[in-house]
C-alpha positions as CSV (number, residue, x, y, z in Angstrom):
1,X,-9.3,-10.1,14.0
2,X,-7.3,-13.8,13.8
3,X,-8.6,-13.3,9.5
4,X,-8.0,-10.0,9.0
5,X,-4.1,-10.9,10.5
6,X,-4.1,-13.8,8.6
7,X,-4.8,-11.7,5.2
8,X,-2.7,-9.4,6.4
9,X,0.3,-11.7,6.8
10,X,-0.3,-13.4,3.2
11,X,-0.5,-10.1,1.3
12,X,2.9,-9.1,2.7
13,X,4.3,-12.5,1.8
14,X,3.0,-12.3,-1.6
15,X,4.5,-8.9,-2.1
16,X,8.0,-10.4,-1.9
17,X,7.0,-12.9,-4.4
18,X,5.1,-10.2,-7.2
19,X,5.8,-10.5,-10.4
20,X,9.1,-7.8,-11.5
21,X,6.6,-6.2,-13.5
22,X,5.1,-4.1,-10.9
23,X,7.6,-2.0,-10.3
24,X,8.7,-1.2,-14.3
25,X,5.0,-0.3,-14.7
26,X,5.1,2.3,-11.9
27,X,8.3,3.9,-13.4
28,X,10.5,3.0,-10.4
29,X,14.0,3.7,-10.8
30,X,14.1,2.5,-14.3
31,X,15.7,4.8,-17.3
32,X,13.7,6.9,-19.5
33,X,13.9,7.8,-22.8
34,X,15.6,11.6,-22.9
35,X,13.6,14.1,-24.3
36,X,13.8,16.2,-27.1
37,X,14.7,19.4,-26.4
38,X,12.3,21.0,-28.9
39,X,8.5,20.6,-27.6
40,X,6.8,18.4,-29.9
41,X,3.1,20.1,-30.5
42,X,2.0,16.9,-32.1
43,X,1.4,18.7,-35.6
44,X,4.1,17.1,-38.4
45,X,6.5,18.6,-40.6
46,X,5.6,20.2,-43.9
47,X,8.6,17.4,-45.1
48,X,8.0,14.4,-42.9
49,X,6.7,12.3,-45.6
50,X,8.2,13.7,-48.6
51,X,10.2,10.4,-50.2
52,X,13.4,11.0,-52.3
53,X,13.4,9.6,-55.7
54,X,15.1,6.5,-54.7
55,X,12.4,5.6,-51.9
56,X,13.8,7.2,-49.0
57,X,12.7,9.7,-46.5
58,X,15.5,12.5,-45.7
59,X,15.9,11.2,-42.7
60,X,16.8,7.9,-44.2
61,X,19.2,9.1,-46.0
62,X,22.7,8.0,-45.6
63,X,24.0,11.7,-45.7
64,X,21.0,12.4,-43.6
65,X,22.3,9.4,-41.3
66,X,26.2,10.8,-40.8
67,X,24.9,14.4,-40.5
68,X,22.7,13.4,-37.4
69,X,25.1,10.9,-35.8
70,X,26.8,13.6,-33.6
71,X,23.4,14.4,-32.6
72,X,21.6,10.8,-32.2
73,X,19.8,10.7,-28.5
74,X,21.1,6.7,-27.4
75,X,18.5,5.0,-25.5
76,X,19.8,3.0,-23.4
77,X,17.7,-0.8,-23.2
78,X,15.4,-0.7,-19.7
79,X,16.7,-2.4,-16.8
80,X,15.3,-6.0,-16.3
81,X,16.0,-8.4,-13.4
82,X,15.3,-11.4,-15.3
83,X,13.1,-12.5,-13.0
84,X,15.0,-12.1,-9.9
85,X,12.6,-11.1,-6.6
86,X,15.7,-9.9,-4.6
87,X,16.4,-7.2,-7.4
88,X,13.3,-6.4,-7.7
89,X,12.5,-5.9,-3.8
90,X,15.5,-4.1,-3.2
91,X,14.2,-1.7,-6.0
92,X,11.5,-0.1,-4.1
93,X,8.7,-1.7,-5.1
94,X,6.2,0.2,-3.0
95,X,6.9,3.0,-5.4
96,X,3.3,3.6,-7.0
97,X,3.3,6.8,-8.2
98,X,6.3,9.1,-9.3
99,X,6.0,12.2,-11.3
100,X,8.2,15.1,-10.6
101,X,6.7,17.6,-12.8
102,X,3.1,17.7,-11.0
103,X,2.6,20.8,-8.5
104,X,0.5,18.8,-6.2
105,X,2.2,15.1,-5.8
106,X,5.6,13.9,-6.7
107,X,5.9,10.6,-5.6
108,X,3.8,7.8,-3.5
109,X,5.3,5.0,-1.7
110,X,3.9,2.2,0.4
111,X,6.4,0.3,3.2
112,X,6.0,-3.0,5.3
113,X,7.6,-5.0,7.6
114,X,7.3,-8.2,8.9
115,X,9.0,-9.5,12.0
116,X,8.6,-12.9,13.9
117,X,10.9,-14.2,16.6
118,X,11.2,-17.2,18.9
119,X,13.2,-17.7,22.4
120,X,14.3,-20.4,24.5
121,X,15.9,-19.2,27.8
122,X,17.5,-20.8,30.9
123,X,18.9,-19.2,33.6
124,X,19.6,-18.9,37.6
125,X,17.1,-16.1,39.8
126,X,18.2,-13.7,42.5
127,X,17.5,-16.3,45.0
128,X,19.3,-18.9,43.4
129,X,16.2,-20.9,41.9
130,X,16.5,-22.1,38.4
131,X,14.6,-21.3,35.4
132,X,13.8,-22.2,31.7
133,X,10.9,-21.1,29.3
134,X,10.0,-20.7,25.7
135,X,8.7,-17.5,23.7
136,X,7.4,-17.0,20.5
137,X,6.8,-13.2,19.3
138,X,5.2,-11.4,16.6
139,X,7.9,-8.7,17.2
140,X,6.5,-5.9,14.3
141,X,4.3,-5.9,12.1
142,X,3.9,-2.3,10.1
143,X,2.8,-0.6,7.2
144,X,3.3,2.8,6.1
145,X,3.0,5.5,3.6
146,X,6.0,8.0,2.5
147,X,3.9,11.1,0.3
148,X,6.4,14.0,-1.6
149,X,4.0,16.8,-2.2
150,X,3.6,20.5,-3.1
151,X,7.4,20.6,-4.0
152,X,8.8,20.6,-0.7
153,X,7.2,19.1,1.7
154,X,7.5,15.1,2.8
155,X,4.9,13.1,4.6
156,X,5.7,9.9,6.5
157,X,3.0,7.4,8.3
158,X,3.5,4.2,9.8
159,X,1.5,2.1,11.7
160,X,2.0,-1.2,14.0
161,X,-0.7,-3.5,13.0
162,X,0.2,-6.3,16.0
163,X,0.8,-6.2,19.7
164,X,2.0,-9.3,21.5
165,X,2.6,-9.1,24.6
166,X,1.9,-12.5,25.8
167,X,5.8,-12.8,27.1
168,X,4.9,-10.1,29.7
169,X,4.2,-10.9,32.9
170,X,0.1,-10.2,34.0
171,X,-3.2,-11.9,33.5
172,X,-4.4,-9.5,30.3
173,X,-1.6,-9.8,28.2
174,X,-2.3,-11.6,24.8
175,X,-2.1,-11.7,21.0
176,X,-4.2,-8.6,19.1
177,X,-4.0,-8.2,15.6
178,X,-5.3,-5.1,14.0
179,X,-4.7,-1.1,14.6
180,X,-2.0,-0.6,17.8
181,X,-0.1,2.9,17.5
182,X,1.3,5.2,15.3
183,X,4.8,4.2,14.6
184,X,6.2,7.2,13.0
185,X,4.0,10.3,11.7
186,X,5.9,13.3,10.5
187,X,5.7,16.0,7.6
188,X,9.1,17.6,6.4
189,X,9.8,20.7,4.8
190,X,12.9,21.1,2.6
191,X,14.7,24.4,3.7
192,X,17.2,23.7,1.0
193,X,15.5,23.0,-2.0
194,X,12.1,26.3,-1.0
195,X,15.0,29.0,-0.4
196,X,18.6,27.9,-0.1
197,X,20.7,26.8,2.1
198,X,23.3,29.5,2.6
199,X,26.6,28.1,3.9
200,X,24.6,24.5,4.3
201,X,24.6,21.6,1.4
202,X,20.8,20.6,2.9
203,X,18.9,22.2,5.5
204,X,15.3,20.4,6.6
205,X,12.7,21.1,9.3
206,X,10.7,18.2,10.7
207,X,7.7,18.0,12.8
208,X,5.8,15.0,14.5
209,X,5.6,11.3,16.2
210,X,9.8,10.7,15.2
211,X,12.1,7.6,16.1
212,X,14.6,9.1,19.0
213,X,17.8,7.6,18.0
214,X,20.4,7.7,20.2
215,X,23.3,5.4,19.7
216,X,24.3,4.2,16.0
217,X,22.0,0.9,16.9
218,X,19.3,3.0,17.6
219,X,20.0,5.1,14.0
220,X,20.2,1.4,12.1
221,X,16.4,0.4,11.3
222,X,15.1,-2.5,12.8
223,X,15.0,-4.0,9.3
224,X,19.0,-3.8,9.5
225,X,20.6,-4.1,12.8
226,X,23.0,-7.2,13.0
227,X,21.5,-8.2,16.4
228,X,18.2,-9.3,16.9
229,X,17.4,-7.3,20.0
230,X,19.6,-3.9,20.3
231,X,22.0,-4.0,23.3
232,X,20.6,-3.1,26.7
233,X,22.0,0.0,26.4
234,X,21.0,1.6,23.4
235,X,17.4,0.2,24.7
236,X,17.8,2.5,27.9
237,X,18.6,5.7,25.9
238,X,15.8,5.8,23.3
239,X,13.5,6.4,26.5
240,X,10.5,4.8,27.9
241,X,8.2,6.0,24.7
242,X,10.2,5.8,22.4
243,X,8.1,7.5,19.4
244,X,8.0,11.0,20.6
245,X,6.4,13.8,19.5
246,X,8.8,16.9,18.6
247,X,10.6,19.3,16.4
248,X,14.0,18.6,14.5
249,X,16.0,21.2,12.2
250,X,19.1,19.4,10.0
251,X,22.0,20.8,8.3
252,X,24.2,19.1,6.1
253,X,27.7,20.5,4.8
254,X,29.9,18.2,3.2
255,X,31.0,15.5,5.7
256,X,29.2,16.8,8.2
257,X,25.6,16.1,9.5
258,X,24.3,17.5,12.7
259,X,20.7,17.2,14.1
260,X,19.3,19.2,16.8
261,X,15.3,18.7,18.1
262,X,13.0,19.5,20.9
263,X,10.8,16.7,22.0
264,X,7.3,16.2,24.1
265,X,8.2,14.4,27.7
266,X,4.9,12.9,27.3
267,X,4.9,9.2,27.3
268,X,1.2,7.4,26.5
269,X,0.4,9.1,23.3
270,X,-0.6,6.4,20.8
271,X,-0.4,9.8,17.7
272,X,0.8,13.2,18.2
273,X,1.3,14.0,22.4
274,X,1.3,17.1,23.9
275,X,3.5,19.1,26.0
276,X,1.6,19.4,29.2
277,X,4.4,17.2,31.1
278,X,7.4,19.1,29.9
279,X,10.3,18.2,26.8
280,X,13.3,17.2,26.7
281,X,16.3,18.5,24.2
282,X,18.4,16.3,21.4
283,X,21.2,16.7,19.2
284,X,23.2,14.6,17.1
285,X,26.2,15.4,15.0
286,X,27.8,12.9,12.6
287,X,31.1,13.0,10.5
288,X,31.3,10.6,7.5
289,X,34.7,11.1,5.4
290,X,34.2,8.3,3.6
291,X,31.9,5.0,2.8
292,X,34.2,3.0,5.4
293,X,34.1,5.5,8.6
294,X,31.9,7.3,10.6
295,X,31.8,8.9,13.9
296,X,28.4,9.9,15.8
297,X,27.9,11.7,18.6
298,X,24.5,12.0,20.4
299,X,23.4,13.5,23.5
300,X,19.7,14.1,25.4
301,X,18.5,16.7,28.1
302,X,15.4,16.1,30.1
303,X,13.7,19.1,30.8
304,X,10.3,17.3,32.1
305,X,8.6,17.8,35.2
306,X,9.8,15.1,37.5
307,X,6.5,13.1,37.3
308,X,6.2,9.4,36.6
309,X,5.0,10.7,32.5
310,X,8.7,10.3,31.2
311,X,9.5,9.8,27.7
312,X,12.9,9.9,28.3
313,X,12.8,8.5,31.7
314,X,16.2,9.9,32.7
315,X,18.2,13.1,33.6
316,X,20.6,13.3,30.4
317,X,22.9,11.2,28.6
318,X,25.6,11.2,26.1
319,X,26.6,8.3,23.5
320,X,29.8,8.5,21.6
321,X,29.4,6.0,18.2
322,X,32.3,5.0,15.7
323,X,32.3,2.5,12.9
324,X,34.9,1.0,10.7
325,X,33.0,-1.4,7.1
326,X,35.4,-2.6,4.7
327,X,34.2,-5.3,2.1
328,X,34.2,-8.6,4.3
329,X,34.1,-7.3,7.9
330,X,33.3,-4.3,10.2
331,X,33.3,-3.5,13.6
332,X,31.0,-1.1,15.8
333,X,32.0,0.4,19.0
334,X,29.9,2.5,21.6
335,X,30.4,4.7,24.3
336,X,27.9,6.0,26.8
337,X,27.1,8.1,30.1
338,X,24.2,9.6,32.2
339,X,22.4,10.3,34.9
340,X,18.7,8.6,35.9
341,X,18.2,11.8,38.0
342,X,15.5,13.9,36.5
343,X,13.6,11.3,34.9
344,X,10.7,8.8,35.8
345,X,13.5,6.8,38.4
346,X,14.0,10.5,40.1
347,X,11.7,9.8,43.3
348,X,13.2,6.2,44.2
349,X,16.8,6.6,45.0
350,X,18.2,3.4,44.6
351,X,17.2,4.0,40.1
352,X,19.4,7.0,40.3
353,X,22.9,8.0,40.2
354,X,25.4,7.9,37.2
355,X,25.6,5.0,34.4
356,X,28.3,4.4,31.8
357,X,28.8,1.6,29.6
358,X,30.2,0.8,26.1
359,X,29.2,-1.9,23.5
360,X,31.8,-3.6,20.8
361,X,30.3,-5.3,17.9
362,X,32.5,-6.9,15.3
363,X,31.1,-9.0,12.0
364,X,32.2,-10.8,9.3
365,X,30.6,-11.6,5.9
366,X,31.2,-15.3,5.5
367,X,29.4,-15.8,2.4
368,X,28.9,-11.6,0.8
369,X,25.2,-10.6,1.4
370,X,24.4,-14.2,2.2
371,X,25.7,-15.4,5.8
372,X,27.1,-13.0,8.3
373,X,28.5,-13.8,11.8
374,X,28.4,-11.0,14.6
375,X,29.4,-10.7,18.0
376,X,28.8,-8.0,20.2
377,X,30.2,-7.4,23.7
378,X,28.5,-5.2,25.9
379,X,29.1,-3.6,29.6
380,X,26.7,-1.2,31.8
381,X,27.4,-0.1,35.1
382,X,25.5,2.2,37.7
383,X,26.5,4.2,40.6
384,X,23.1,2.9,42.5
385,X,21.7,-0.1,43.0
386,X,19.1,-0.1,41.0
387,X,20.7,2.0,38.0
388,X,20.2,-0.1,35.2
389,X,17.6,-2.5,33.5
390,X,17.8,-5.0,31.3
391,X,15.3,-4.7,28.4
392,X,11.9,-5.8,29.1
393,X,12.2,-8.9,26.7
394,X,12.6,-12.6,27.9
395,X,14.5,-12.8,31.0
396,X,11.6,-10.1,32.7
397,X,9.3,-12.2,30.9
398,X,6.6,-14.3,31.9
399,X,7.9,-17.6,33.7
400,X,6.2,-20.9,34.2
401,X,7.5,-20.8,37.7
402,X,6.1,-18.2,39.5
403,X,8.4,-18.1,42.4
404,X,11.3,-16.9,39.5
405,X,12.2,-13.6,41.0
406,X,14.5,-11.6,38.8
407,X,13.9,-8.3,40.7
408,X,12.7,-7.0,37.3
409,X,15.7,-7.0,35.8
410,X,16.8,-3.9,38.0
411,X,20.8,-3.8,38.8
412,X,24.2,-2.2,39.3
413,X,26.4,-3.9,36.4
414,X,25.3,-6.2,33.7
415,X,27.4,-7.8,31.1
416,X,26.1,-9.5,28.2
417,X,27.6,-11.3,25.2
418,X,26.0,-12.2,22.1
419,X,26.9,-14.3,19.1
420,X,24.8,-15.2,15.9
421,X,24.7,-15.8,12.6
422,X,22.1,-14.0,10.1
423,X,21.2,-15.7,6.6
424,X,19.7,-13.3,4.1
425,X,18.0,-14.6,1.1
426,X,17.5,-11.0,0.2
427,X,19.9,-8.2,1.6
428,X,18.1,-6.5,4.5
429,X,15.1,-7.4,2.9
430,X,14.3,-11.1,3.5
431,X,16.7,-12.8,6.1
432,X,17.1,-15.4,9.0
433,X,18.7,-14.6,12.6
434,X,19.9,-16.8,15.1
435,X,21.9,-16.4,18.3
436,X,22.7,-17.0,21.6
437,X,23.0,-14.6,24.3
438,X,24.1,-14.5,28.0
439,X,23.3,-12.0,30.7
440,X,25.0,-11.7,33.9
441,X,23.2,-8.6,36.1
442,X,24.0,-7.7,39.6
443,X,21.1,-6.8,41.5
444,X,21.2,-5.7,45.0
445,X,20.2,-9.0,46.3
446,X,22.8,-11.4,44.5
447,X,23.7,-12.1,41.0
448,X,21.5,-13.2,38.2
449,X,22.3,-14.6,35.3
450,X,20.6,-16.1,31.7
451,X,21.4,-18.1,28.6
452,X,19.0,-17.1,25.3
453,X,18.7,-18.9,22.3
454,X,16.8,-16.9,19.7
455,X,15.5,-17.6,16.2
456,X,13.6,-14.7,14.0
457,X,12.5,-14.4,10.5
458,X,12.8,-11.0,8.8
459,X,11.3,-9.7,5.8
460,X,10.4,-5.9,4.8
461,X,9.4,-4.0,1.2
């Protein structure tokens, strides 16, 4: 397995390095030569070699030449990157195959990503004992397939090709390269485009294992969020699975984008689950007037069974998402509140009750698409005792010192600051992270609180 990794992780290296070629052989996004609106049968005309007395074809001809001037087809010169890998990777390279006018397939693409992250963290237990360890984490490593076919229809795989779980606390957890889950695995059907959309600009049915994004961190791919890690409370809403299986119908009109879905409450599917253990209902609507602003507004229902098989793992909740980009700087801010009743936490009543909390993330371009600085702020509070968890990275990790109790990270409020700086060599495609975070939790013993330094490498075609 150590080899096949190791192969693994060199041809997705390489990729970034390819020659520019690749993707102008595959057609990519590179301009064609327009076509003639009369078909060309291949056979010639009865005149097409016919010379004028003074050695020149017709179409040589300088009358010839000002007659057909208005009508010259300009070509414009192909698109090069001189060289340049950024351009080239932010180019879709993974485009093989791209034909529009065949019945059966219109395009084939191939996708990967590459994550790696280290941590250094220090921090003070519920009982007052102190603590510091060191992580290192092959966070993701996936590969997947996007397929346009029979017109209408869209096919998406991805799969994780890595679990690591040696930060988790337990004798069996280890490095394993190779086959994990399906990531994603979903076929779309283009309302729009088979029979219209009536009142709607774009209307689209999907099917399958889907990412459940709630929060505008949890719609940003993992290739592109300014953070590391996600706040902790995006992490709570996209549910204990994660990956669901479901059903989604979107309409577009003009500004406006709104999602609605129902989704499997079954949580240990590794493909497609089933819906044996209930569902659970989402929606999403987004309003984008322009590039700069957008407002999103998401919410989930859990209509499972009340057993400890949860995707969602609580009752309901509701997340309110705004974000201002100009050139330099940004800023995002979140909104959020629920209920853990319902969910897996139902039967213990301490994991109950109402949360809220809200998340504030400004960043600045210091050097554009080179170095970026970010901040985020965020704040989560419970009504129980045990309302809230902190994600399942790091500080619930695996400690040297056995006798570290953290109470699993379980608590009333937690507030956590974060401040880094991210280096791209390529725009979202190849960059550095680095930041430091702290974590203050109240648990229903005492207070607990953590300092984490992180480093990660990102890199994705």
């Amino acid at each position: 397995m150590k080899t096949l990794a190791t192969l693994a992780l060199v041809s997705l290296v390489a990729g970034s390095l390819a020659p520019a070629t690749l993707h102008a052989a595959s057609g990519g996004d590179d301009p064609k030569p327009a076509k003639k609106e009369k078909k060309d049968d291949g056979k010639k005309s009865k005149g097409s070699k016919k010379k004028k007395k003074d050695g020149t074809s017709p179409a040589e001809s300088p009358a010839a030449q000002d007659a057909g001037a208005k009508d010259a087809v300009i070509v414009p010169p192909a698109k090069t990157n001189n060289g340049d890998w950024c351009t080239w990777l932010q180019e879709d390279p993974g485009l093989l195959y791209d034909n529009k006018d065949n019945p059966w397939i219109q395009s084939f693409e191939i996708n990967g990503r590459f994550h790696y992250q280290a941590a250094y963290v220090e921090g003070t237990d519920v009982n007052g004992v102190d603590f510091n360890d060191h992580y290192d984490e092959y966070r993701r490593l996936r590969f997947g397939t996007t397929t346009e076919f029979l017109r209408f229809f869209t096919a998406e795989v991805n799969v994780n090709l890595v679990d690591d779980s040696r930060f988790r606390q337990g004798p069996f957890n280890e490095l394993e390269w190779g086959y994990d889950t399906f990531d994603e695995a979903s076929i779309e059907f283009d309302i729009e485009k088979a029979f219209g959309g009536g009142p709607f600009d774009d209307i689209k049915l999907k099917a399958g294992r889907m990412k459940l994004k709630i929060t505008e961190e949890a719609h940003m791919s993992s290739n592109e969020i300014y953070t590391i890690e996600r706040s902790g409370i995006s992490d709570k809403l996209t549910g204990a699975e994660g990956r669901p299986t479901g059903v989604t119908l979107e309409f577009q009109k003009g500004d406006w984008d709104l999602v609605v879905g129902a989704f499997s409450a079954e949580d240990d599917a590794d493909f497609i689950g089933g819906w044996n253990d209930g569902q659970f209902y989402y929606a999403s609507l987004q309003w984008k007037p322009d590039d700069d602003f957008k407002i999103l507004l998401d919410y989930t229902q859990n209509d499972s069974k009340g057993n400890f098989d949860d995707a969602l793992g609580y009752g309901w909740a509701a997340a309110l998402s705004a974000v201002y980009e100009k050139k330099e700087w940004g800023v995002l801010g979140e909104l959020v509140y629920g209920d853990n009743g319902g969910g897996i936490s139902a039967p213990i009543p301490r994991r109950q009750g109402d949360f809220h909390g809200f998340v504030v993330m400004p960043w600045y371009w210091i050097i554009e698409d080179k170095l970026q600085a970010v901040v985020q702020y965020q704040y989560a509070s419970s009504t129980e005792t045990q309302g809230l968890q902190i994600p399942a990275r790091y500080i619930r990790g695996d400690h040297d010192n056995l006798a570290v109790d953290v109470d699993n990270g379980r608590g009333s409020e937690h507030h956590m600051i974060y401040a880094g700086l991210n280096y791209h060599l390529c725009r979202d495609r190849v960059k550095i992270m680095g930041g430091v975070s702290y974590d203050d939790l109240s648990t229903r013993r005492s207070d607990m609180d953590a300092l984490t330094y992180q480093i990660g490498f990102r890199t994705a075609f």
